[in-house]
N, C-alpha and C positions, 0 to 999 in steps of 0.2 A: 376314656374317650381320647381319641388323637385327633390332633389339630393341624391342619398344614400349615406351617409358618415360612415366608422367604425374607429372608434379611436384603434390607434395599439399601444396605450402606454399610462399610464395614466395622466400624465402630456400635454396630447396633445388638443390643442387651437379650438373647434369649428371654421372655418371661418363665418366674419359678417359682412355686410355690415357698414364701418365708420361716413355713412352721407347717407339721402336717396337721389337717384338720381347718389351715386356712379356707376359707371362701375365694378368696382373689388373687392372683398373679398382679406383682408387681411391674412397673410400665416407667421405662429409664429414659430419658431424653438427650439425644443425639446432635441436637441442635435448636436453637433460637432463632427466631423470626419476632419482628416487631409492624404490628399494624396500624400500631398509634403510640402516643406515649403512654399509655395503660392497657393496651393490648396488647397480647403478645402468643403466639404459638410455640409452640414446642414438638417436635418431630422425633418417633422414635425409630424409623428406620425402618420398620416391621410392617410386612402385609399377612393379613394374616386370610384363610378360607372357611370362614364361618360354616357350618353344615345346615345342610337347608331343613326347617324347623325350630333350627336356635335362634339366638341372638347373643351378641358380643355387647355388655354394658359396661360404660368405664366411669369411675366415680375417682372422686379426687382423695387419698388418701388423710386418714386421719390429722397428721402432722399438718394439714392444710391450717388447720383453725390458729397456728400457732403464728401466723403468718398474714399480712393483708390479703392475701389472695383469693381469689372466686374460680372456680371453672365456671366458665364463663355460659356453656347451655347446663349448669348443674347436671343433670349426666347426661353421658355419650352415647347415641345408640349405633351400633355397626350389624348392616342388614344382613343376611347370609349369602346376597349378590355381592357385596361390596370386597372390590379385591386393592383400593387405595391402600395410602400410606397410613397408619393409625398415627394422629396429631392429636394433642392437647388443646385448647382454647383458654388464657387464663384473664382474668383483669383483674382489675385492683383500682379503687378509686381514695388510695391513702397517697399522699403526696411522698412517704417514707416506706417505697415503694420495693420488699423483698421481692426476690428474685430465684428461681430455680437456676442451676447451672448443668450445661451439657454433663452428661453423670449422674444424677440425683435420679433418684425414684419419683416421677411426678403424677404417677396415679394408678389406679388399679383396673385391672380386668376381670368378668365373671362374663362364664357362658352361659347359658340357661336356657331348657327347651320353652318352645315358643309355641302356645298352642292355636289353632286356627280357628278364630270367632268368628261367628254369624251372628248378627244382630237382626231381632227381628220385633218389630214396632207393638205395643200392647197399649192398651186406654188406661189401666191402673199397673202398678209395681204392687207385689205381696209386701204384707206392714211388717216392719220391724221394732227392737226395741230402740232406736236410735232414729228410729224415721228420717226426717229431713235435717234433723240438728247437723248443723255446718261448723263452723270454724270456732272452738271454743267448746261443743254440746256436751265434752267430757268434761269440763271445770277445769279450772287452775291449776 
């Protein structure tokens, strides 16, 4: 699949597959932005042209956990209209407060087709073996 990408800034990172057989293209940050003192953006320079039927979903890469940090909507979704800047959102509610720097890989991208649901209203759902068991039904 080919992707149209426009770099919105010169310092801005191609994404590239890390390894073949990766899932996700890596996502470099170009710049910082502060919202708060635990908020903060991250700018990658990149717009990129979703194909209409996909979607663009951006997850915070593994290395997150090593670190205070949150992406802040836990993932990204980018519409197949959306021709913005792709930004990061991160927080962190640790007073010893790591930091990404302009350069670092700050999260991942995946395309993925998008299929087009119709919802349509019924009096029962067919049983399963898991029926309504919610948070926990699988055990410990």
């Amino acid at each position: 699949m080919r992707i149209r990408i426009k770099k919105l800034h010169e310092d801005a990172v191609i994404p590239k597959y890390a390894h073949f057989g990766d899932a996700a293209v890596d996502l470099v940050a170009v710049y910082r932005t502060y919202e708060s003192d635990d908020v903060f953006c991250y700018g990658t320079g990149l717009a990129i042209e979703i194909p209409q039927g996909y979607v663009g979903l951006i997850f915070p890469r593994s290395s997150i956990a090593n670190s205070t940090l949150r992406l802040a909507n836990s993932v990204g979704v980018i519409d197949s209209g959306y021709r913005g800047e792709i930004m990061l959102k991160f927080d962190s509610k640790e007073s010893d407060l790591y930091m990404y720097e302009p350069g670092d890989r700050i999260g991942q991208l995946i395309i993925l087709p998008l299929p087009t649901i119709q919802f349509f209203e019924v009096e029962e759902l067919s049983r399963s073996d898991r029926d309504t068991g919610g948070f926990g039904s699988s055990g410990s």
